[in-house]
N, C-alpha and C positions, 0 to 999 in steps of 0.2 A: 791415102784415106780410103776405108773400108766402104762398101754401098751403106752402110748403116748409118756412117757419119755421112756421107752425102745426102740422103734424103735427111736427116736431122737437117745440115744446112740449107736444103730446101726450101722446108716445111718452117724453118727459121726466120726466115727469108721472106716468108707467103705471110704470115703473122706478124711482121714489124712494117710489112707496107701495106694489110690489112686495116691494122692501126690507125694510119693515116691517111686514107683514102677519104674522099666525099663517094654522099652514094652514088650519084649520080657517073662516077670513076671505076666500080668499082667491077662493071663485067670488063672492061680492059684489063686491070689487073687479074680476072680470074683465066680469061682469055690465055693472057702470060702463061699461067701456074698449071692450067689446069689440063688436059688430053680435051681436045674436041668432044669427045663422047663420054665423058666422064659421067660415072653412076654416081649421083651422091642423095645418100637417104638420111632422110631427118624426122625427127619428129614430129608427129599428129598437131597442124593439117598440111605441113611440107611434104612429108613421105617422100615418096623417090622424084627425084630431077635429074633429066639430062642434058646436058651440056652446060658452058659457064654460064653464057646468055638467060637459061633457065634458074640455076642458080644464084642469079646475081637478080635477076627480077621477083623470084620469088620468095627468096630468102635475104640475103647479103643486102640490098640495096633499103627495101622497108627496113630493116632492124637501124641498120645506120641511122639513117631520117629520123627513126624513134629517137634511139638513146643517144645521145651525143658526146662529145671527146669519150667516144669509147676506148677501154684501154683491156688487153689481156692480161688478166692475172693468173699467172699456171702454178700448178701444183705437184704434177706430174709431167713427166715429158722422157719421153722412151723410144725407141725403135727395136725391132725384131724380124727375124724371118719367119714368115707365116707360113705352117706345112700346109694348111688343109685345101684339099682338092680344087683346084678351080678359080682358089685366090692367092696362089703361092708366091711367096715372094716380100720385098723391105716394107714393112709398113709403119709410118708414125706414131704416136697415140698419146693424146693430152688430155690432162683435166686441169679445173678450175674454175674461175669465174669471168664472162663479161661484165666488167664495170663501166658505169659510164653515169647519164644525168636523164630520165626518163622525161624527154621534154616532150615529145608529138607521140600522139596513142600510138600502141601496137599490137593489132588481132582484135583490133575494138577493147582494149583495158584500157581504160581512161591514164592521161600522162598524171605523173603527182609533183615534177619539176625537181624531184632528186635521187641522190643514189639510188642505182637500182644494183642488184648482182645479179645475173642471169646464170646460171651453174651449168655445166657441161662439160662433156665429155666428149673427145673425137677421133677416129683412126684416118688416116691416111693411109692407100697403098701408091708406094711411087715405084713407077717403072721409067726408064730411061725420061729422067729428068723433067718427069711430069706427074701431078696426080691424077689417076685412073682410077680412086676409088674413095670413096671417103661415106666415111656412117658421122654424122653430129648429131647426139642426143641432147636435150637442155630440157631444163625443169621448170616447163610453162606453169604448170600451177603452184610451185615454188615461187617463180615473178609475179604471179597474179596475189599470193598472200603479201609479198611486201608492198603491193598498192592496196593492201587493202579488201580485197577479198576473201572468201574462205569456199572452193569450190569442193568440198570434200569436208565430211564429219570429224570429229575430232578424233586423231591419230595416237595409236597406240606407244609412239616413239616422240620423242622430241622435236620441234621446230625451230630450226639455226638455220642461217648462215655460214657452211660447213670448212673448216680448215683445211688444209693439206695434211701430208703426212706428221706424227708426230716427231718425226727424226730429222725433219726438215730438208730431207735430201732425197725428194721426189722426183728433182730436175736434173736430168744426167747426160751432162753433153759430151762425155769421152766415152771412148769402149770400157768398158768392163769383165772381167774374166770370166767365160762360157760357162764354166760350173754352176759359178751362181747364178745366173741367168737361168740353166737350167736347174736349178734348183728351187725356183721359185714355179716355174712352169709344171715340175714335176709335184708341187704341190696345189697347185691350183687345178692340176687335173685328176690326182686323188681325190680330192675335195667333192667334184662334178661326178665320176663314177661313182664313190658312195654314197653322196645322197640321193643317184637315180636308183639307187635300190630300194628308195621308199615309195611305196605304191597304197601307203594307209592301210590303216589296220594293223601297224608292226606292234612286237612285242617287245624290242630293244627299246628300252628309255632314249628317249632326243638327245638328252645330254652327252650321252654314251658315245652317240654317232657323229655327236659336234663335237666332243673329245680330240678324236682322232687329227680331226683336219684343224681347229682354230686352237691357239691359246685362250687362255681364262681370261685374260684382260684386252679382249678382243672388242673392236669397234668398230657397231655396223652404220654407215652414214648411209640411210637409206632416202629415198626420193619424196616430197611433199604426199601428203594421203598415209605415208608409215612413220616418217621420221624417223630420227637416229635413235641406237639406242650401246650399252656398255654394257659389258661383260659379258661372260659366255651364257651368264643365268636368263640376264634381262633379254638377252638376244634370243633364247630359246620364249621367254615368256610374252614379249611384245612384239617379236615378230613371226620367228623361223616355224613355231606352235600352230598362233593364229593363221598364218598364212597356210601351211601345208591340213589344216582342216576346214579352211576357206573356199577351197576345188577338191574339185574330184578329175578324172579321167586324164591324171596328168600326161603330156607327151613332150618328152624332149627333142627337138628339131635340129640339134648343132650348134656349130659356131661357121661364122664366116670369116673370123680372124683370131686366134687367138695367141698372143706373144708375152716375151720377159723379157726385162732387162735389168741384170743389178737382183736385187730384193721388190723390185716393182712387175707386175705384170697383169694384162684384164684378157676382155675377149667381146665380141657382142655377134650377135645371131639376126636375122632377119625371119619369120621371130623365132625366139630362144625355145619359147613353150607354147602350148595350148591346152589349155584348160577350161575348165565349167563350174562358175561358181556355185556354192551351194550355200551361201547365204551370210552373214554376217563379216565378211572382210572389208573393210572402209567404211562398215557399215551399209554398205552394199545390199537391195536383196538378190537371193537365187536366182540363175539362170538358165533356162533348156540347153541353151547350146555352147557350143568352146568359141571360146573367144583368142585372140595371141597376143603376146609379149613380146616385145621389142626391148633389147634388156642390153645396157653398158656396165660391166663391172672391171673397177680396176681393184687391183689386192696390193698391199705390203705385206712380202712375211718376213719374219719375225725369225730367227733358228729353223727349226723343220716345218714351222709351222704357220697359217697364216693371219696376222692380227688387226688388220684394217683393210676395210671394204669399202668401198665406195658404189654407189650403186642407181644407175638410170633407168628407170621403166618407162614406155611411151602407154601413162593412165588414161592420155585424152583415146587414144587410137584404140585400147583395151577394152574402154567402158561404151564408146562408142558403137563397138559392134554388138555392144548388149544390148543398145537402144537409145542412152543414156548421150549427147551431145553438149558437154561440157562448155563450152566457146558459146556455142546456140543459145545456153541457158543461162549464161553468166550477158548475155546481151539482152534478154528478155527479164530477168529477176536479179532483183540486186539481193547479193549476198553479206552488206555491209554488215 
């Protein structure tokens, strides 16, 4: 068995007894799985944690308590070796949904006694039979709409409940042959070097330069605040448009993992970008200064090219450094 299917059996392993745990259980289990010093960064207002202990009290242990018979539902599920400097090596990487029964609040959202789906995204890096690294992004103001809230204006893109891939074959527990793996990689990194050549003010049509990297029946499942939207027109008009005349001063920052496997492959950054709004994105207004992006993106592609997106930004962590305390104000004004 290859390191690839070993950490897949890991991380397999971390999530079916995940599953079953009481919170109260559940820095034991992270104890198990986890390296003593394990980084693991999450989304606004978890941010980074280290060790399981931190982990399992700041994160792992409330969410439990909240939603109850939680169950994973994946959508995605990959491993890859990860070149980039500093974080080299096997790393896991899932999407999907926590499902469960939203019974005892959580982050002060009032409970509403049922389904909830928490959306996320997660990498794992496993090194000698431990995780030492892990990013979980999830779509708190996604959770906060299906209780009921509306922490953001009304969005450009669609509001779902979002699916897996349309092929159905997101979950990939055998090896698969290197080509296509790098074939997916090699288009998801075309993808990144031609649109950092947009610096505003271009004279190439958007379409032109979404051409190259998506197909025409491309679907972008974008994060609550944008929502999803279809086809390569509608993506240039309710998102990719609005968004890239939204800031200025854009700066790309990297990735801290970025892998394929099969026709699936993402990447995420601590943060991705830094930018300065200039006024009407989320309906947002302007701001003096850059704020960052915390950003998970998993791709399907399609032939050469790539047709579903999936896509996590951490909004509470972004707006927040504008001034703006999402959580703070959703506990002071009701947004019903």
């Amino acid at each position: 068995m290859n390191n690839k299917q070993t950490a897949k059996k890991l991380v397999q392993d971390y999530y079916r007894r995940l599953d079953s745990v009481f919170d109260n259980r559940v820095e034991e289990l992270l104890v198990d799985i986890m390296h003593p010093e394990v980084l693991w960064r999450g989304y606004h207002p978890f941010n980074e944690q280290v060790g399981p202990k931190a982990v399992a009290e700041q994160f792992w242990g409330p969410l439990k308590k909240s939603i109850s018979h939680m169950q994973r539902r994946m959508d995605i599920f990959i491993a890859g070796d990860n070149k980039i400097e500093g974080h080299e090596g096997i790393w896991v990487a899932s999407m999907g949904h926590l499902m469960g029964l939203f019974d005892n609040p959580w982050l002060d959202i009032p409970a509403t006694q049922k389904i909830m789906m928490l959306r996320y995204g997660e990498f794992n890096h496993v090194k000698d039979n431990k995780i030492v690294e892990t990013a979980m992004f999830f779509d708190i103001p996604h959770f906060m709409m299906q209780a009921g809230f509306n922490p953001f204006p009304p969005q450009t893109g669609a509001h779902l409940v979002q699916p897996g891939p349309m092929t159905l074959d997101g979950l990939v527990p055998d090896s698969v042959p290197e080509y296509e793996s790098q074939k997916t990689l090699n288009a998801i990194e075309f993808m990144i070097e031609d649109s950092k050549n947009w610096h505003g003010g271009r004279e190439e049509p958007l379409l032109d330069e979404l051409r190259r990297s998506w197909n025409e029946d491309m679907i972008w499942w974008g994060p609550a605040g944008i929502g999803a939207t279809y086809t390569l027109e509608r993506y240039a008009q309710q998102h990719s448009g609005p968004f890239r005349e939204g800031f200025a001063n854009r700066q790309f920052n990297g990735h801290i993992c970025r892998i394929a496997e099969g026709a699936f492959g993402g990447f995420f950054g601590w943060p991705n970008l830094t930018l300065t709004p200039t006024g009407g994105f989320m309906g947002m207004p302007a701001g003096n200064k850059p704020a960052d992006m915390r950003v998970i993106d998993f791709y399907r592609r399609d032939g050469e090219k790539l047709t579903e997106n999936w896509v996590f930004i951490d909004f509470l962590h972004f707006w927040k450094m504008q001034g703006l305390d999402v959580l703070k104000r959703m506990k002071e004004t009701s947004f019903i």
